[in-house]
N, CA, C and O of each residue as an XYZ file, in Angstrom:
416
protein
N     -18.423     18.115      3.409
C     -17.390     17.982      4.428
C     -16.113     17.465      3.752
O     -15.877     16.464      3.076
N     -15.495     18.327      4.104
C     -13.734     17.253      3.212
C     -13.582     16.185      4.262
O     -13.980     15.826      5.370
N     -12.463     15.773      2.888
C     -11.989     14.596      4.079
C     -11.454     14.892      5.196
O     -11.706     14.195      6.179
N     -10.729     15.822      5.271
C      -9.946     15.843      6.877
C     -11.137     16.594      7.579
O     -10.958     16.896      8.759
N     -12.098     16.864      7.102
C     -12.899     16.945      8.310
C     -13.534     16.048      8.819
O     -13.725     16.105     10.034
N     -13.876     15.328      8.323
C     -14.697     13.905      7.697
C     -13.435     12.866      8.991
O     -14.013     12.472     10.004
N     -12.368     12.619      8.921
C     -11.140     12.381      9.930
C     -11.845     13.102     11.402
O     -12.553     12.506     12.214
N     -11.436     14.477     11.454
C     -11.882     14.640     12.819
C     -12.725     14.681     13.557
O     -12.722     14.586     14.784
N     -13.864     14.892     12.529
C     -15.364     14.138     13.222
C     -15.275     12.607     13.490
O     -16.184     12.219     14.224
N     -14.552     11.797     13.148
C     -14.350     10.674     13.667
C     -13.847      9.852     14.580
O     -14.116      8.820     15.195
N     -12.638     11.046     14.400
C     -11.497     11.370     15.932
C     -12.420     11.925     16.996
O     -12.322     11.509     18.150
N     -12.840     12.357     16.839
C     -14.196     12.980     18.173
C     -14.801     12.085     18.703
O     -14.945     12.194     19.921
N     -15.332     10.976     18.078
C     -16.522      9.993     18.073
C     -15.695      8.726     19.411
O     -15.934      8.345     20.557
N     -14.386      8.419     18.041
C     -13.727      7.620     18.360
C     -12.761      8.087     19.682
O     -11.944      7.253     20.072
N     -12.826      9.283     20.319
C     -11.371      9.368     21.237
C     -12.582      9.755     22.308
O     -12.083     10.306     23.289
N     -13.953      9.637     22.407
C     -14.488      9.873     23.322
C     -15.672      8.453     23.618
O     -16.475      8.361     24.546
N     -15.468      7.626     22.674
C     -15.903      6.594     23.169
C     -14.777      5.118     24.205
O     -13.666      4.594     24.290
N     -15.759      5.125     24.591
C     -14.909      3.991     26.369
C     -13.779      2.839     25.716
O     -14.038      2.295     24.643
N     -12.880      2.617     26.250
C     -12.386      1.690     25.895
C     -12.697     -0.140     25.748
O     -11.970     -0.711     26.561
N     -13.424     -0.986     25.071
C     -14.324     -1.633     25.722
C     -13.335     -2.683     26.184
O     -12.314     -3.185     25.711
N     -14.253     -2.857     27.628
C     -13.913     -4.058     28.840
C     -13.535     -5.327     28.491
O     -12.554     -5.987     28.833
N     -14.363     -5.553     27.833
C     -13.977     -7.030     26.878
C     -13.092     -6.931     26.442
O     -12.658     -8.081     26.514
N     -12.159     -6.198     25.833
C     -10.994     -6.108     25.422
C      -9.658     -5.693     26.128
O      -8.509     -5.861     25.720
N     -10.049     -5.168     27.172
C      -8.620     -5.130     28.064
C      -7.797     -5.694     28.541
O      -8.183     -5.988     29.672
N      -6.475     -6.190     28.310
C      -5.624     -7.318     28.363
C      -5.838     -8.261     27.302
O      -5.250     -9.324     27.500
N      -6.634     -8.189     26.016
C      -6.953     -9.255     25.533
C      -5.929     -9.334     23.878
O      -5.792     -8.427     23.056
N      -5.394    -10.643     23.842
C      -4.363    -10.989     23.689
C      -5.265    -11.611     21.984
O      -6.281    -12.256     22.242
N      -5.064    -11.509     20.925
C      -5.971    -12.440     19.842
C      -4.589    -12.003     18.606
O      -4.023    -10.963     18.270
N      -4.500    -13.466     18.229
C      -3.192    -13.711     16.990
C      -2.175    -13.125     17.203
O      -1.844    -12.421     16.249
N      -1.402    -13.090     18.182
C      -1.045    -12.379     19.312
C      -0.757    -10.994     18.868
O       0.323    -10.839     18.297
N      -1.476    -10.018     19.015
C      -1.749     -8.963     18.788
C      -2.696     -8.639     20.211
O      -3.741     -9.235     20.473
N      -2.052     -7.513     21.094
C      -2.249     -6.829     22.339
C      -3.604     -5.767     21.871
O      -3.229     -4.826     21.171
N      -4.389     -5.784     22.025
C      -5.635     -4.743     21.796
C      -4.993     -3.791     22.317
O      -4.403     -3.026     21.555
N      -4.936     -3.595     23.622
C      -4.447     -2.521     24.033
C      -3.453     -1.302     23.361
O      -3.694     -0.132     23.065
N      -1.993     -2.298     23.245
C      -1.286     -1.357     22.134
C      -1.774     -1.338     21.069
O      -1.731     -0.198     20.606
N      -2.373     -2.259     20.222
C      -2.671     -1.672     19.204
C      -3.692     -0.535     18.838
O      -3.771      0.197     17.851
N      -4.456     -0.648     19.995
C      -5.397      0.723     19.961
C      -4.396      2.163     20.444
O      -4.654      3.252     19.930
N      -3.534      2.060     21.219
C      -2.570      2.818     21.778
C      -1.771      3.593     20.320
O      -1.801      4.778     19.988
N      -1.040      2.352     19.609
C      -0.672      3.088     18.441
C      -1.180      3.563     17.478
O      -0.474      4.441     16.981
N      -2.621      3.286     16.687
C      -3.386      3.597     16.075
C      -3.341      4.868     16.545
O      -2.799      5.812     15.970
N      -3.897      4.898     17.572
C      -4.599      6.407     18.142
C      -3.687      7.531     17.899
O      -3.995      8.605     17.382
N      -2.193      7.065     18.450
C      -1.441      7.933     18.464
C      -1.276      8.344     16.896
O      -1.258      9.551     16.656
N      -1.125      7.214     15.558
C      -0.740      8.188     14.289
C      -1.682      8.944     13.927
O      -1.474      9.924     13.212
N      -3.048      8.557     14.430
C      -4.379      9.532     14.196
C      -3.663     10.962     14.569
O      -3.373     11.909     13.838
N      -3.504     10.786     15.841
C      -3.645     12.033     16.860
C      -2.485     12.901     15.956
O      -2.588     14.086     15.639
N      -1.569     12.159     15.691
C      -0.312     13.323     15.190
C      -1.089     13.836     13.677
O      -1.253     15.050     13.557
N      -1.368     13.298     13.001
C      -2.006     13.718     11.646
C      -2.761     14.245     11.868
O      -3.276     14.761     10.876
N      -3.365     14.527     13.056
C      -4.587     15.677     12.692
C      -3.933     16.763     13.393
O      -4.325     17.913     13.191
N      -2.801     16.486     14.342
C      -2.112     17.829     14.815
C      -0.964     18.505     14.072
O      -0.450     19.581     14.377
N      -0.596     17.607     12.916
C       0.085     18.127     11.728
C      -0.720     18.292     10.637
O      -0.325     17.791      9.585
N      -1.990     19.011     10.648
C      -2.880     19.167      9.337
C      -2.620     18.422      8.371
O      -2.300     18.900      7.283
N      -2.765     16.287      8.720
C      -2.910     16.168      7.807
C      -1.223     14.906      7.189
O      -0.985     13.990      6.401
N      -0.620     15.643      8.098
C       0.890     15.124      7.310
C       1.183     14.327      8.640
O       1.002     14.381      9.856
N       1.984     13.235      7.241
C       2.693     11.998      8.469
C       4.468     11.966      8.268
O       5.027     12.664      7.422
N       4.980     11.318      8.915
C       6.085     11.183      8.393
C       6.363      9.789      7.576
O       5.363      9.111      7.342
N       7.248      9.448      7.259
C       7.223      8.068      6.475
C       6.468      6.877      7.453
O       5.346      6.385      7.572
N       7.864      6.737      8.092
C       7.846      6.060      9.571
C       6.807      6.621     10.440
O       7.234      6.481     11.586
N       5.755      7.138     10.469
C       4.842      6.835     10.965
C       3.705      6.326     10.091
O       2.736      5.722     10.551
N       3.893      6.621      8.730
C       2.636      6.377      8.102
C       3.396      4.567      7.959
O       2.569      3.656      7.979
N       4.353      4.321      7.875
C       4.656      3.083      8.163
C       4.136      1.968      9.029
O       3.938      0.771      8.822
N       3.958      2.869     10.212
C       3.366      2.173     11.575
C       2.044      2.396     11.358
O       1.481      1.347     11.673
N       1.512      2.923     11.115
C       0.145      3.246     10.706
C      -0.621      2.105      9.958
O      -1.614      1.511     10.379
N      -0.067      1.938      8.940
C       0.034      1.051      7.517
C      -0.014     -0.468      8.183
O      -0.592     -1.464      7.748
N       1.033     -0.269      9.752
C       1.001     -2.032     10.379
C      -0.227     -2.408     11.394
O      -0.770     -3.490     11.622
N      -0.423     -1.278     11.840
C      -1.611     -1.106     12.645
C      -2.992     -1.356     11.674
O      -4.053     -1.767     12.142
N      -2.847     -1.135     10.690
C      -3.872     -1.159      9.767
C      -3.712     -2.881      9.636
O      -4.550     -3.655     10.097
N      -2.915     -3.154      9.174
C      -2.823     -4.831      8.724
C      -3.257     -5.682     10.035
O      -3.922     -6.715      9.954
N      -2.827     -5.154     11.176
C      -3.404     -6.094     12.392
C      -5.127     -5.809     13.116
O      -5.757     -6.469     13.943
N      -5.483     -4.500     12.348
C      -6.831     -4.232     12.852
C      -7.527     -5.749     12.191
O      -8.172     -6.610     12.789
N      -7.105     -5.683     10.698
C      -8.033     -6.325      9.985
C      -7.658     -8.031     10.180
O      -8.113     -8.979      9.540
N      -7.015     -8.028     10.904
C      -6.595     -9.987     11.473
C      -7.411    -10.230     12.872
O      -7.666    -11.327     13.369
N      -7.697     -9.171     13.293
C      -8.298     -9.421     14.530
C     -10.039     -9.215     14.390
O     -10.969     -9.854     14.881
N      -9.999     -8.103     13.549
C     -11.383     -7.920     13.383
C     -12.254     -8.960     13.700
O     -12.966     -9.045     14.700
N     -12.107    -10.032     12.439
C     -13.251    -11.319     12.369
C     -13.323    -11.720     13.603
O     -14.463    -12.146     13.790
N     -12.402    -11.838     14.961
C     -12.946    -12.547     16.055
C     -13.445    -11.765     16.803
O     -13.716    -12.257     17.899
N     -13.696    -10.695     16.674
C     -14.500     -9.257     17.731
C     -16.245     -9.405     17.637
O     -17.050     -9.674     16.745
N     -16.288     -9.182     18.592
C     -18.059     -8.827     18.246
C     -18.431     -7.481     19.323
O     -17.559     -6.841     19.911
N     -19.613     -7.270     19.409
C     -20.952     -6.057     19.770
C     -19.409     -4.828     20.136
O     -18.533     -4.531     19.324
N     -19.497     -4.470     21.208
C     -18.939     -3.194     21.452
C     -17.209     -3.182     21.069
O     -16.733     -2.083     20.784
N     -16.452     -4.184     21.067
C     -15.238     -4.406     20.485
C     -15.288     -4.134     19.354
O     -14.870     -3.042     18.967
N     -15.755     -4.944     18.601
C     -15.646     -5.033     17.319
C     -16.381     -4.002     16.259
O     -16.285     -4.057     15.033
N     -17.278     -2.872     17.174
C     -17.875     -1.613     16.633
C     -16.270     -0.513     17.054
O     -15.527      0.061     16.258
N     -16.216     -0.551     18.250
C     -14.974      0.252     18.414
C     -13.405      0.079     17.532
O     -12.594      0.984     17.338
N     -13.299     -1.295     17.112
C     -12.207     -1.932     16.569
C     -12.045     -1.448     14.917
O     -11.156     -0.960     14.219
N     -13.435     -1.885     14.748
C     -13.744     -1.294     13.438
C     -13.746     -0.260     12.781
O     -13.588     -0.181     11.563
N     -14.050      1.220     14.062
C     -14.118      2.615     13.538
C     -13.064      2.856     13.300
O     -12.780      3.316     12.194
N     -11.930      2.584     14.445
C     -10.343      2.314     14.504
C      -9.738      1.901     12.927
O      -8.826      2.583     12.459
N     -10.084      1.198     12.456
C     -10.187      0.834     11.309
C     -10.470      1.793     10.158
O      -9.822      2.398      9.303
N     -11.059      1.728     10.332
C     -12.103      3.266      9.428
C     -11.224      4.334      9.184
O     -10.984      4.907      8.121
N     -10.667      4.570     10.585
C     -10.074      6.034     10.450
C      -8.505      5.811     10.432
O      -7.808      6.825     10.413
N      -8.040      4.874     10.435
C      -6.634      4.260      9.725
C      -6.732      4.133      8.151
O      -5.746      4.421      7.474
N      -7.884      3.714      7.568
C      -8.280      4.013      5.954
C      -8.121      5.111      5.427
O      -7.405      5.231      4.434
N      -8.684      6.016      5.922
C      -8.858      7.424      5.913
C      -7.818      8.430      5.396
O      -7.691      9.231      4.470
N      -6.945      7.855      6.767
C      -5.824      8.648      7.075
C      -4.895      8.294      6.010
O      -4.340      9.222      5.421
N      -4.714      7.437      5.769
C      -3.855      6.270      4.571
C      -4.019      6.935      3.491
O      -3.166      7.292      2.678
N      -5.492      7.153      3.490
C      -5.749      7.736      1.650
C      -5.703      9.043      1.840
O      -6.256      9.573      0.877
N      -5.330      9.816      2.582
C      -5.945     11.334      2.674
C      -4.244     11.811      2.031
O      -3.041     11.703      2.269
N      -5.369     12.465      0.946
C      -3.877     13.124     -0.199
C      -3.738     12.656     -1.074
O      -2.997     13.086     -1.958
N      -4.329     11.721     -1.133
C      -3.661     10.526     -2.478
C      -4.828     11.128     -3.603
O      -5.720     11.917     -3.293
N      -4.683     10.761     -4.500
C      -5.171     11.285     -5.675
C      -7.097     10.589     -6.390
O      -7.169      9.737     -7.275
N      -7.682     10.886     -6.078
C      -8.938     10.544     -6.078
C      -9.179      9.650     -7.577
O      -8.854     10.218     -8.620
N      -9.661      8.473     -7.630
C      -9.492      7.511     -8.719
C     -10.782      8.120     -9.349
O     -11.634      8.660     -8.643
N     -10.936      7.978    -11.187
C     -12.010      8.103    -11.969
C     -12.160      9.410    -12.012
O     -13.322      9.808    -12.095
N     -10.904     10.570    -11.965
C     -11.174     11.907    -11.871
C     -11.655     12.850    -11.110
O     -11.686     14.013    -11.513
């Protein structure tokens, strides 16, 4: 599977699983779950509807969304913090997809 397929099988997983309850309105280092799942989603969504390509300024926002997944992470647990995490995952992904594969 390449990577960008490897991306939209994840985007599948992730854009059809529930938003979890525990997390709605919930406010941690003050970082909004809500938007931040809101913007995540959205640089996903454009990179896989541009095969792949971001623009600066979004891979920018992307890049910040990435830095606040991983501040919030440690206080998440069971269905948050599985959903928070894939979120995560596929902000990694997306980050490295193109970049030049290390050790040849």
């Amino acid at each position: 599977m390449s990577d960008l397929e490897t991306i939209r099988a994840m985007w599948e997983e992730q854009s059809h699983a529930p938003f979890p309850p525990g997390s709605s309105g919930e406010v941690l280092q003050g970082i909004n779950l809500i938007k931040l799942d809101a913007e995540t989603a959205g640089c996903v969504s454009i990179f896989l509807r541009q095969q792949g390509k971001l623009t600066a300024e979004r891979r920018k926002l992307l890049q910040e969304c990435q830095n606040r997944l991983e501040r919030v992470l440690p206080d998440l647990s069971g269905a948050s913090r599985e959903y928070f995490e894939r979120l995560w995952r596929l902000s990694c992904l997306v980050q490295r997809y193109g970049l030049p594969k290390k050790g040849g």
